[in-house]
C-alpha positions in Angstrom: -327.2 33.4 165.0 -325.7 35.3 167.8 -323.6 32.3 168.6 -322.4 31.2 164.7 -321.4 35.3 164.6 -319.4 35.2 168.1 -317.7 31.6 166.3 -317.3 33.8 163.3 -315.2 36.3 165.1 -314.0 34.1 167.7 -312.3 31.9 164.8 -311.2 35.5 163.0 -309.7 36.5 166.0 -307.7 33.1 166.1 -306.5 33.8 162.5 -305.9 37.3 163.2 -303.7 36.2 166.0 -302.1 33.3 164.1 -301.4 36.1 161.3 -299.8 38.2 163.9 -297.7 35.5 165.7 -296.8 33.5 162.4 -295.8 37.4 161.1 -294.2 38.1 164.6 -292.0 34.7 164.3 -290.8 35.6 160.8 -290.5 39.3 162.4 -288.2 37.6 165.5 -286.9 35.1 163.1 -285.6 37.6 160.9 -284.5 39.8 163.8 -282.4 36.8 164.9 -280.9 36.6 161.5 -280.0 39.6 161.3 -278.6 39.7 164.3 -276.7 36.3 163.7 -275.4 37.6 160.7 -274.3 40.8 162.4 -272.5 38.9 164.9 -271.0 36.8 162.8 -269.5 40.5 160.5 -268.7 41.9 163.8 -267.2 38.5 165.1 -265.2 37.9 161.4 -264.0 42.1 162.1 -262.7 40.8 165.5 -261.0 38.4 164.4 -259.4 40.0 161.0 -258.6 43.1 163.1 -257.0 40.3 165.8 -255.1 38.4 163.4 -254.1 41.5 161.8 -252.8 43.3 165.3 -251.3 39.5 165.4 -249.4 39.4 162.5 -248.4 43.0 162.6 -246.9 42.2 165.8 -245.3 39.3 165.2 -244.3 41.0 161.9 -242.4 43.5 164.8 -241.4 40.9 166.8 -239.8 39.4 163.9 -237.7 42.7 162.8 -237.2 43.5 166.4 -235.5 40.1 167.1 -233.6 40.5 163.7 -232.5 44.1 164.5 -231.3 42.6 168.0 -230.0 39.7 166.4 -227.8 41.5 164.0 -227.0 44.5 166.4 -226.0 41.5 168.9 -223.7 39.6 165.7 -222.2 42.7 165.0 -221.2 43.9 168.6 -219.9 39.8 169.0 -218.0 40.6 165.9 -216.5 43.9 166.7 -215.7 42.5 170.3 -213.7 39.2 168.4 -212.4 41.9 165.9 -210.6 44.1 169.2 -209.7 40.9 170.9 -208.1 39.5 167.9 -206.3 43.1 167.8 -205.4 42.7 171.2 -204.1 39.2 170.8 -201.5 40.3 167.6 -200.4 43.3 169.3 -199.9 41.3 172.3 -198.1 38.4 170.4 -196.2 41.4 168.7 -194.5 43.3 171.9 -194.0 39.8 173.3 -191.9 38.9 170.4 -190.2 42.0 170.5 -189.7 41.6 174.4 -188.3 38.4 173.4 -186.0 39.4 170.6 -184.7 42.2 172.3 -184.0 40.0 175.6 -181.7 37.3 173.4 -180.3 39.9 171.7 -179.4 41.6 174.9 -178.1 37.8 176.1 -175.9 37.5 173.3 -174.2 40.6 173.1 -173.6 40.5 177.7 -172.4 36.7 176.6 -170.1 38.1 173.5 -169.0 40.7 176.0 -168.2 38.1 179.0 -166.2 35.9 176.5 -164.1 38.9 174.7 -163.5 39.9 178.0 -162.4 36.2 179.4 -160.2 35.9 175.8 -158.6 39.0 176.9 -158.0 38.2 180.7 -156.7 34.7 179.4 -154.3 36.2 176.8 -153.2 38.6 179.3 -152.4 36.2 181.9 -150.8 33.8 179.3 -148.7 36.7 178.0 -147.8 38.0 181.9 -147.1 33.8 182.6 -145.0 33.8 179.6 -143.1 37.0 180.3 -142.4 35.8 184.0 -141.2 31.8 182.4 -139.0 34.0 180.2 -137.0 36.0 183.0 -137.1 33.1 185.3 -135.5 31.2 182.5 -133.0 33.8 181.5 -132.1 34.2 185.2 -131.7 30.6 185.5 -129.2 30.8 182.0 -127.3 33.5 183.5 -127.0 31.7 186.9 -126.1 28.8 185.3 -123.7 31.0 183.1 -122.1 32.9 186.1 -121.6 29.5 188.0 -120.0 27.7 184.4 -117.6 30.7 184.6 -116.9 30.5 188.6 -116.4 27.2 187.7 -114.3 27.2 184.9 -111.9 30.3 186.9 -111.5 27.8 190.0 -110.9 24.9 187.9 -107.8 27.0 185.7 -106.7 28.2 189.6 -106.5 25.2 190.6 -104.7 23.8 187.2 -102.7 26.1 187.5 -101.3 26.0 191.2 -100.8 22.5 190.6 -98.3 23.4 187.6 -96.9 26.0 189.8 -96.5 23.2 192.5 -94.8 20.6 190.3 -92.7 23.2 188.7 -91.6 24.1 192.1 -90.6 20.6 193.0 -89.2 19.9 189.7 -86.7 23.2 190.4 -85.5 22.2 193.8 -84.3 18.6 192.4 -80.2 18.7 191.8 -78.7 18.1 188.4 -77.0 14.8 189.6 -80.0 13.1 190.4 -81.6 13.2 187.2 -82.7 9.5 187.4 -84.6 10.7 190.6 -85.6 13.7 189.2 -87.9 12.0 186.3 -89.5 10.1 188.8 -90.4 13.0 190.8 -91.1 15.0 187.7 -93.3 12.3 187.3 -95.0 11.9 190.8 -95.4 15.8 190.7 -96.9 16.2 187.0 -99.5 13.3 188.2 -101.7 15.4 190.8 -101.4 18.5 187.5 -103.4 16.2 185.1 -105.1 15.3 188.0 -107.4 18.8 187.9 -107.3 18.8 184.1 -111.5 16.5 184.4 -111.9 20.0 186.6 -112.0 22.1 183.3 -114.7 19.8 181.5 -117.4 21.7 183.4 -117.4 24.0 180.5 -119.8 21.8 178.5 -123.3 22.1 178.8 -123.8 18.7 179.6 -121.8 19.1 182.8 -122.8 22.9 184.0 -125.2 21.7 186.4 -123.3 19.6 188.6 -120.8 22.1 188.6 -123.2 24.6 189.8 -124.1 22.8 192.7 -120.5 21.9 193.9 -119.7 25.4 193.8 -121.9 27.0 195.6 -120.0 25.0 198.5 -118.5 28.5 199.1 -118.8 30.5 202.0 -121.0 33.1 200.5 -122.3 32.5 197.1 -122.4 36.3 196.0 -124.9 38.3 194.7 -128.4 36.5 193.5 -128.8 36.8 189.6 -132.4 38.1 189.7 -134.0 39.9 192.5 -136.4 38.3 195.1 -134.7 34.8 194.4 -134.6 32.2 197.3 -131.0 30.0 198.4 -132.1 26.3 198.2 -130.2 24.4 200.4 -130.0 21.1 198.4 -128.6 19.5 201.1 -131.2 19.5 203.5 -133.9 20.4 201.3 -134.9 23.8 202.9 -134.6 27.1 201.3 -133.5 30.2 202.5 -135.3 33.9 201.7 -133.4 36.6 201.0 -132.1 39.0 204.4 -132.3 35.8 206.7 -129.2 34.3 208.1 -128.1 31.3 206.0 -129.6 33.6 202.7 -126.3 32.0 200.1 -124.2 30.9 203.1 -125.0 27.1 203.3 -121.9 24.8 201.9 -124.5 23.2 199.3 -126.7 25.3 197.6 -128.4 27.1 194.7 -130.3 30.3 193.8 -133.8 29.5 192.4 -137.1 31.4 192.2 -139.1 30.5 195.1 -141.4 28.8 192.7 -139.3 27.0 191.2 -138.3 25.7 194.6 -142.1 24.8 195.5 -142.3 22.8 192.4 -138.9 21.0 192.8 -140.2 19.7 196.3 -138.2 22.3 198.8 -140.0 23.4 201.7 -139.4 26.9 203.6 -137.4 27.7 206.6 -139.1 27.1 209.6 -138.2 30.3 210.8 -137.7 33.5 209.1 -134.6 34.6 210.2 -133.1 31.7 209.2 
């Protein structure tokens, strides 16, 4: 009896402590599930709160790089907007360094022509003034020379008439046959001079002009500073030197004109 009540209690026991561990699993297991689950919450929390912080910062990532992005398009485009500025201002004084420089080109090169124009049209106009007293000096040479000309040939015409006239006198009435031939004879060396008076044309003034100036002295020059040419040796003579219009052949010229005809100066200056 003893031993079916200590099996009695022995198998309670067992089922008492089945009970207790079956109801201690469920206990544990639901302890674990709860815990799971808790995990699991906290775990989903995490990660909600993480993506959250993640998005929010890549949400100021994303308006950080944007404000830097436009910040950095707008200082690029302010920096091209003064540098375009520069460039056109730039572009502008350049042009207006240029303009101003051709313009100050032009008017130094309008200035330099006017003022060659001038200096040619004054040295055309002295040229021409000096041609036209070296020519009139040259007429009135030529005119004074005609005239000494003309004078010797009508003093020589007329010494020869005075000569035959003369001879004719002294003849006697008788010998009137002789006296026509002598008339005759002694009218022939009169018309001999008479070619002597031609000089007068123009055509023949300046051959005279040279023959006459065979003189001992030729007289005064017509114009100032004039040079003797000595045509017969080809050297002229300044004025105050010792053959100055003495020479049996020669001519007053402008020294020159002398150059230019081929004469060459006196060796020495006293001559």
């Amino acid at each position: 009896m003893k031993r079916h009540r200590l099996l009695i209690l022995t198998t309670a026991g067992l089922m008492v402590l089945l009970g207790a561990g079956q109801v201690m699993g469920q206990a544990a297991s639901s302890s674990s599930s709860d815990t799971t689950s808790t995990t699991k919450k906290a775990a989903k929390k995490t990660k909600d709160t993480t993506e959250k912080a993640a998005d929010a910062t890549a949400d100021t990532t994303k308006k950080a790089a944007k404000k830097t992005k436009e910040g950095a398009e707008k200082a690029t485009d302010a920096t091209v907007d003064t540098s375009k500025k520069a460039a056109k201002k730039t572009k502008e004084g350049a042009e207006k360094a240029t303009d101003a420089t051709v313009d100050t080109s032009k008017k130094a090169a309008k200035a330099t022509k006017d003022t060659t124009v001038k200096a040619a049209d004054a040295t055309a106009d002295t040229t021409k003034k000096a041609a036209k007293k070296t020519k009139e000096g040259a007429e009135k040479a030529t005119d004074a020379t005609v005239d000494t000309t003309k004078k010797a040939a009508d003093a020589t015409t007329d010494a020869t008439k005075k000569t035959a006239k003369k001879v004719t006198g002294d003849s006697s009435k008788p010998a009137d046959t002789s006296s026509k031939p002598a008339a005759s004879t002694a009218s022939t060396p009169a018309s001999t001079p008479a070619p002597a008076a031609t000089p007068t044309t123009t055509s023949t003034a300046k051959p005279a002009a040279a023959k006459t100036a065979t003189t001992a002295s030729a007289g005064a020059p017509p114009q100032a500073g004039m040079v003797w040419v000595n045509t017969d040796s080809g050297v002229y003579h300044k004025q105050g030197s010792r053959w100055y219009g003495k020479t049996k052949q020669g001519k007053y010229m402008t020294e020159a004109d002398a150059q230019k005809a081929g004469y060459k100066p006196a060796k020495s200056a006293s001559d």
